[in-house]
C-alpha positions in Angstrom: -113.1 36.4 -226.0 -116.4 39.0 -227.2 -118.1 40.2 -223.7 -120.7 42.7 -223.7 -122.9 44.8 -220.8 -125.8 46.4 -220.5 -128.5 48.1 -217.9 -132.1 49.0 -217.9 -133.6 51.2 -216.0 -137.0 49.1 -214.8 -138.2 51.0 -211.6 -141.9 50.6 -211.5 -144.9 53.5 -210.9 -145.7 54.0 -207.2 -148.5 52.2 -205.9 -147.4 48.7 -207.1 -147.1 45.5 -205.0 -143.8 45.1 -203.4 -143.5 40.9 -202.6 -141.2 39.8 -199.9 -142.5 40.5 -196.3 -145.4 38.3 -196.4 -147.8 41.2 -195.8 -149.4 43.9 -198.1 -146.9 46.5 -199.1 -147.4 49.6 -201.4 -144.4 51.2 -203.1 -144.5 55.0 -201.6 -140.9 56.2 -202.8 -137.8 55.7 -204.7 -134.7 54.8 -202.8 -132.7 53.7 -205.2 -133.3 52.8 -208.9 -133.9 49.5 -209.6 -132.1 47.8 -212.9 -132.5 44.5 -215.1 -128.5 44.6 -215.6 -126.5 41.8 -218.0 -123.9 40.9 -219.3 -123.1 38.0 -222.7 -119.3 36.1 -223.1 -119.2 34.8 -226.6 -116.3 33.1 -228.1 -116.2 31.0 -231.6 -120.3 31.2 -232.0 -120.5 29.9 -228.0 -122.9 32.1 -225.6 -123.5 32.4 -222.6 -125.7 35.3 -221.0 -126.8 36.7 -217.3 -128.9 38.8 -216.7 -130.2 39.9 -212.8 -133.3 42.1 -212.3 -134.0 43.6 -208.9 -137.0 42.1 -207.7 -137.7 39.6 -205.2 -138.4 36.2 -206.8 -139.2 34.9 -210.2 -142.2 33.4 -211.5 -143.0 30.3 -213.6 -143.5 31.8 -217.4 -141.0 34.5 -217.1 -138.2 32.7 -218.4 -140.0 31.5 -221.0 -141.2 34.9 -222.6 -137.8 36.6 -221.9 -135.7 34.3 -224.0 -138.4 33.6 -226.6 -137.2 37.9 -227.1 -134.2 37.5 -226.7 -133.8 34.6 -229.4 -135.5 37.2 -231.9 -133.0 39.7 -231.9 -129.8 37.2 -231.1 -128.6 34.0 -231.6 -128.4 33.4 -228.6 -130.5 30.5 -228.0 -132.9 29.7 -224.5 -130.4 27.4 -222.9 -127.4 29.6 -222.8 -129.0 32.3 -220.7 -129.2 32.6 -217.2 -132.2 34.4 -215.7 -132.0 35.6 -212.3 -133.6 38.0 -209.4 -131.0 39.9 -206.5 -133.8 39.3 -204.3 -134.3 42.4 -203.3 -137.5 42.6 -200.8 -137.8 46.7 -202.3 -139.0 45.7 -205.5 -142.3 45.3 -207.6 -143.8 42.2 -207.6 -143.7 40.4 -210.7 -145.9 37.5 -209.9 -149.0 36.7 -208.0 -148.4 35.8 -203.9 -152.5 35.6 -203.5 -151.8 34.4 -199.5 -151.0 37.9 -198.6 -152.9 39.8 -201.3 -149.9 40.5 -203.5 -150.5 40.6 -207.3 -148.5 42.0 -210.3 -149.4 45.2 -212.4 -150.5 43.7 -215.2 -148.5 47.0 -217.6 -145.7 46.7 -215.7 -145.2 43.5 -215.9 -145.0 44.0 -219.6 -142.5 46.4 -219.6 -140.5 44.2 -216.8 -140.0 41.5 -219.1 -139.5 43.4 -222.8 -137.0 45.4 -220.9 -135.2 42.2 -218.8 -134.4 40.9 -222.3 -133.3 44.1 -223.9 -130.9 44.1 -221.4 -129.4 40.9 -222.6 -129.9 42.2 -226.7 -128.4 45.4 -225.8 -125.3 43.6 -224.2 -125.1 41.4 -226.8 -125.3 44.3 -229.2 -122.1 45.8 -227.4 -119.7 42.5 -227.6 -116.1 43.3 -228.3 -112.9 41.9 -227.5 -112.3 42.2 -223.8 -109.3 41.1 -221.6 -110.8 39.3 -218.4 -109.4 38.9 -215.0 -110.4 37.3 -212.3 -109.9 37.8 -208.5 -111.8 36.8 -205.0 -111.7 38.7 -201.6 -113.3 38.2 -198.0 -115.8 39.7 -196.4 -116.9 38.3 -192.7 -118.0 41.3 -191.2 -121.0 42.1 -192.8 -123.0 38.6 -193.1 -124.3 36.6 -190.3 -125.8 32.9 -189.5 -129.4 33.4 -188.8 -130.0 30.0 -187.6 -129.2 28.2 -184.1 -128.8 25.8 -181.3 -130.5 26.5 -178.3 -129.1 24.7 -174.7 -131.9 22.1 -175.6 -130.7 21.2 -179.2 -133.8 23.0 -180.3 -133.2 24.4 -184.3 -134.6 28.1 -184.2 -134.7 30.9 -186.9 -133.4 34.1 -185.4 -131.3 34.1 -181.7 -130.8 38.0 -180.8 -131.4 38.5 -177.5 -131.6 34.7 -176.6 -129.5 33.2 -173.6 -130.2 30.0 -174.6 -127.8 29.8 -177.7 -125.5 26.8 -177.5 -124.1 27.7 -181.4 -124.8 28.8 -185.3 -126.1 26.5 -187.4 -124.4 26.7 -190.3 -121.5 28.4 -191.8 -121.5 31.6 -194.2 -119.9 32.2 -197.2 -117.4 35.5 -196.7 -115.9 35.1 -200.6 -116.3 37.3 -203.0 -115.5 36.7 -206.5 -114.8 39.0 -209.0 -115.0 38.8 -213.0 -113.3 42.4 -213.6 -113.6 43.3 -218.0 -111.3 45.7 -219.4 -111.1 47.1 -223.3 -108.0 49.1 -224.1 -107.2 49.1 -220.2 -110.3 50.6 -219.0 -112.7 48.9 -216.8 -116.0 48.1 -218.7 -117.9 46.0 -216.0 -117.6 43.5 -213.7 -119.4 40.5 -212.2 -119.9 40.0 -208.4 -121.0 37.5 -206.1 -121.8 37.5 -202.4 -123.6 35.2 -199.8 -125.9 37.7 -198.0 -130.5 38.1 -198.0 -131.0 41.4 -199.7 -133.5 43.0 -197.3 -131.5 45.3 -195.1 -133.5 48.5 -195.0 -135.3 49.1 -192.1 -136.3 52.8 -192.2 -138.1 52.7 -195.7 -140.5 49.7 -196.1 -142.2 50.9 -199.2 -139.6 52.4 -201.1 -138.1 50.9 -204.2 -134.2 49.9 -203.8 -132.3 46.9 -205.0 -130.6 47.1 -201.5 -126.9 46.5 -200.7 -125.8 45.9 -204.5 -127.6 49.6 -205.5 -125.0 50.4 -203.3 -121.9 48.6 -204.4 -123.2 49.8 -207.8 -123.2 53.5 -206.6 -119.5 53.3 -205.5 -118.1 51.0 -208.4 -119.6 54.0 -210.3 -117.8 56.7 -208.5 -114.6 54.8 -209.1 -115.1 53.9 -212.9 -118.0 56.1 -214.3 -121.3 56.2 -214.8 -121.0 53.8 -217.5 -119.4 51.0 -215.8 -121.9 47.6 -215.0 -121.3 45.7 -212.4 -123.9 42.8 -212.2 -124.4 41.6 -209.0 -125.4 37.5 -208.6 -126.5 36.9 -205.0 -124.6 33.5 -203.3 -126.3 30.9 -201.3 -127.5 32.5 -198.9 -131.2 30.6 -197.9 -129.6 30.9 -194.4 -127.5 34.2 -193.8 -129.0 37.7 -193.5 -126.9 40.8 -191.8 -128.1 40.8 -188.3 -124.9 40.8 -185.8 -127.2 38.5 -183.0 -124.3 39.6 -180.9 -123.6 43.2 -182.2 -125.7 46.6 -181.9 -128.7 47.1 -183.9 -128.5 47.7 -187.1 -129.0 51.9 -187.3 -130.9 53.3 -190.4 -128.3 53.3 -193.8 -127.0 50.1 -192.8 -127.3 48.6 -196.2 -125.2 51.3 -197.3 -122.3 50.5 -195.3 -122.7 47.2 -196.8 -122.4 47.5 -200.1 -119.4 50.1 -199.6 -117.8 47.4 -197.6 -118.0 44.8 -200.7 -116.9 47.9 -203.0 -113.6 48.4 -200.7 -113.1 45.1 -201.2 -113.3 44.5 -204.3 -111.1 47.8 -204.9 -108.4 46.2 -202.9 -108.0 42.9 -204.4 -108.9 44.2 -207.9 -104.7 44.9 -208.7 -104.3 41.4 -207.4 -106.7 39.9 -210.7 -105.2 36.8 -212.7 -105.9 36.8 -216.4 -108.9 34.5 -217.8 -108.4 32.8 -220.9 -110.0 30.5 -223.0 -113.6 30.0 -224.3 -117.0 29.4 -223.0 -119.1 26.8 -222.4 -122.7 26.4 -221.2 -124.7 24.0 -219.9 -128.5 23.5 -218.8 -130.2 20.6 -217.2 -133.4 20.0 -215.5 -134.3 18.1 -212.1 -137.2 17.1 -210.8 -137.9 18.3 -206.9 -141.1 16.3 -205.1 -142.7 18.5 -203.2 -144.4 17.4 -199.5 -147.7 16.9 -199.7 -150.7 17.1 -196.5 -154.1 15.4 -196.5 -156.6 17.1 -194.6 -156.1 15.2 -191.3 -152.4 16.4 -191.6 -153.0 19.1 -192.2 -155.2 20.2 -189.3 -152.1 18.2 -187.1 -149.2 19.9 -189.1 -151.3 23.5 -188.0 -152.1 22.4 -184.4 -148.2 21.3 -183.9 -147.0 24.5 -185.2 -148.8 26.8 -183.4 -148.3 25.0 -180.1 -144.3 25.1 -181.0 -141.8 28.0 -180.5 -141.7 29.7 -183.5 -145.2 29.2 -184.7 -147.2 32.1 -185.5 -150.5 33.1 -187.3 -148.7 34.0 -190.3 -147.1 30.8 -190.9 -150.5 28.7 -189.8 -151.9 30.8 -192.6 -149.3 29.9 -194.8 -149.7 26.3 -194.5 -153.6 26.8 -194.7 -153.3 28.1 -198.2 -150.4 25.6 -199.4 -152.5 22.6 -198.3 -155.8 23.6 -199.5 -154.4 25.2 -202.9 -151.2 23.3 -203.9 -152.1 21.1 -207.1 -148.6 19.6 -207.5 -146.9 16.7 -206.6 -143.1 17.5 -208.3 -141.4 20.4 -210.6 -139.0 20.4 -213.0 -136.4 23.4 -211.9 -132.8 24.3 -213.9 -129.7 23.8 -213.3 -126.8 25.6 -215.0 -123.0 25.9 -215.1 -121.4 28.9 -217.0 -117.2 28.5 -217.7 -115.6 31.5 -219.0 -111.9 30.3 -219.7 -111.7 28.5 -216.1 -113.9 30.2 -214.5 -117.4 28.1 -213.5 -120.4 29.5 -212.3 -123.3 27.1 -211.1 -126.4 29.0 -211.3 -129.0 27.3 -208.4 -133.0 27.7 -208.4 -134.3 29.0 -205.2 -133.1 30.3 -201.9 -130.5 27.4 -201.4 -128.9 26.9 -197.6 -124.3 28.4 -197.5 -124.1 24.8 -196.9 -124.7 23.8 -200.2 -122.8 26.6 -202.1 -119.6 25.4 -200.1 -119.8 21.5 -201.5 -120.8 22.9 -204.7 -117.3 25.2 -204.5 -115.0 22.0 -202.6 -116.5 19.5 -205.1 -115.9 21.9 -208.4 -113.1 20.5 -210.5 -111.8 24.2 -210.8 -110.2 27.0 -208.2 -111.7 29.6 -209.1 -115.9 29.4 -208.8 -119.3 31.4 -208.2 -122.0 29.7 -207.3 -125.4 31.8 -207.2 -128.6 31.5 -206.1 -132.7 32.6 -207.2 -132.3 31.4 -210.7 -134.7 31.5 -213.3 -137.5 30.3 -211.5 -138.7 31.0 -207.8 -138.9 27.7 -205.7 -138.7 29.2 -202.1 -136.0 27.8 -199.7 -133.9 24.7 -199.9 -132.7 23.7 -196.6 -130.4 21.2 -195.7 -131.8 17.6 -195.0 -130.8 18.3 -191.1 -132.8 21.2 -191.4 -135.7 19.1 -191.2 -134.7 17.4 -187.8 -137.8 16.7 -185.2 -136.1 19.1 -183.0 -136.5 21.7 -185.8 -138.5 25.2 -185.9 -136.6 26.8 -188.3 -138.5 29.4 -190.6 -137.4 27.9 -193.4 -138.6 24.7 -193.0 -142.5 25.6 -192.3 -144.5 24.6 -195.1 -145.7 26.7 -197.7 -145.2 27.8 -201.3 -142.2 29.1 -200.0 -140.6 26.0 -198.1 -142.4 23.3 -200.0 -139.9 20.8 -201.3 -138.6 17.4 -200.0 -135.4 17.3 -197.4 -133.5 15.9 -200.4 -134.1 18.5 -202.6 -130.8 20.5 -201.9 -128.5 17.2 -202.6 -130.5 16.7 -205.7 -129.6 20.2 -207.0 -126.2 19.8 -205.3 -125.1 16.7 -207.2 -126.8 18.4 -210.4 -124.6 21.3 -209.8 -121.2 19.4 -209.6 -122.5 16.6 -212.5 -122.6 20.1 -214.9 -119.2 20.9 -213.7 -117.2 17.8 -214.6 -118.6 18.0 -217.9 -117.5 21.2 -218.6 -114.5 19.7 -217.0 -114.3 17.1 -219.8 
């Protein structure tokens, strides 16, 4: 099997929109360096290629124009390449967010997307015989629950402090996989996954950093070189963020510690990797999500409820406001993906998708060893689980916008997509 990596160096000029925070944020500063980093498998004319950019969300369009580039200097064709954003709340905005006065620049978007798909030409420009291993640690310290039950069986977003918790809501996801590439011996790169929301600095709002993976990047590097890529594919993680509700308060460099506690961890199980053999496969589907709808008179209700109910605030009321009155859609069409190197499978999920889902996807796949990754190729806010939705619920997730539009079902619809692509790559 041919594998090939590649990064870009896309950090933006200051002064550009950073999208994420729901509020109007200027890039100041560099923190870290932010990357469009990817990586391409071929074996016997198959492809398949990655490629993760840190920025916060992706846009409709963007997929489009990046693999109509990529098909002119590869053969690698639209439907074997996998698009998808860290979510990194440090980065430039690459679309419009018009409720909180957030727009792209125009250049740099551009430059974003010529140099998003060189990263996958460049890769695929670099493929040679690799030997591939594969091997999956556990991290639990570093990622919590952010959701609850109070005493009252009230769903609420967020319990620090609270002595009205009766439990978590949800379940995270402490694996993390590894896809380790060597040539002659030598590490190459490496793709990791982890179930954790990248937006973890506190002490520098408006400087660019693609969070805890710049990290784990930073240390792989000191380990390897400078050279080695390791491409970082954010888990379902709709529903988990790093705030201990039970712990200290997380103290400036935090996201730091995190990504050198994944990079100690992967060091440590890295002599432990099995062999991956075989060939690749690729497959791309589409599903079709319904999206809620208000009329007026609901609206006005659905704005009244929420602000007379824990949890409501101005800035979701405004949220709604603009959803209602500027939503023209009824339904989107959204992809689904499943990657298998040797037996390997990774499902590659649109949107910020619940742990929930990530761990049917993994006890349903028809193979051991699986990633299953979130924020793919298009933006399409959260998907919650259909008990998300409860009466009882004031979850942040749930409160309608272009953020948390979709129907309760939507997460089993791209569930039972997910596992669909995965006996067929089965078969």
């Amino acid at each position: 099997m041919r594998a090939g990596f590649y990064e870009c160096d896309i950090t933006p000029p200051l002064g550009g929109f950073m999208w994420g925070h729901y509020n109007e944020r200027l890039a100041e500063n560099v923190l870290d360096r932010l990357y469009a980093k990817a990586f391409v498998v071929e074996d016997k004319g198959e492809y398949a290629a990655v490629v993760v950019v840190d920025t916060c969300s992706l846009v409709d369009g963007i997929f489009e124009k990046v693999t109509e580039r990529i098909a002119q200097y590869t053969d690698i064709p639209a439907d074997r390449v996998c698009i998808t954003s860290n979510h990194t709340h440090y980065g430039a905005s690459v679309g419009r967010s018009p409720e909180v006065n957030c727009f792209p620049d125009e250049t740099y978007l551009d430059v974003f997307l010529r140099l998003t798909a060189d990263a996958v030409i460049l890769a695929y420009l670099r493929l040679e015989e690799m030997e591939i291993s594969f091997a999956q640690g556990s991290v639990d310290s570093i990622s919590f629950i952010r959701n609850f039950v109070t005493t009252d069986g009230t769903f609420i977003t967020h319990g620090r402090g609270r002595d009205d918790i009766a439990g978590t809501l949800g379940e995270i996801d402490p694996a993390l996989p590894v896809l380790l590439f060597k040539k002659d011996g030598k590490p190459k790169g490496a793709v990791i996954s982890f179930a954790c929301h990248q937006d973890c600095v506190y002490e520098h709002k408006t400087w660019y950093t693609g969070d805890y993976s710049s990290a784990l990047s930073d240390c792989l590097k000191d380990e390897f070189g400078r050279d080695f890529v390791s491409v970082f594919l954010l888990g379902t993680c709709g529903d988990i963020n790093h705030v201990n509700p039970n712990g200290p308060k997380t103290e400036p460099g935090h996201y730091r510690v995190m990504g050198k506690t994944l990079a100690d961890e992967v060091l440590r199980i890295l002599p432990e990797a099995k062999p991956v053999e075989g060939g690749v496969k690729m497959i791309t589907e589409d599903v079709t999500l319904r999206r809620r709808t208000l009329e007026k008179g609901e609206m006005k209700q659905a704005v009244l409820d929420l602000l007379q109910n824990e949890g409501g605030t101005i800035m979701r009321a405004r949220n709604l406001i603009f959803y209602g009155s500027s939503n023209k859609l009824s339904e989107s069409d959204y992809k689904v993906q499943g990657i298998l190197i040797g037996d390997v499978f990774i499902s590659t999920l649109p949107g910020e998708v619940y742990s929930a889902f990530g761990h049917d996807i993994k006890k349903g796949s028809p193979f051991s060893r699986n990633m299953v990754i979130e924020n793919c190729n298009v933006y399409c806010g959260y998907i919650p689980t259909a008990n998300a939705f409860a009466p009882n619920s004031r979850l942040y997730e749930t409160s309608t916008c272009f953020h948390s539009c979709h129907v309760p079902e939507a997460g089993e619809i791209i569930r039972d997509k997910a596992l669909e692509i995965a006996r067929k790559l089965a078969e």
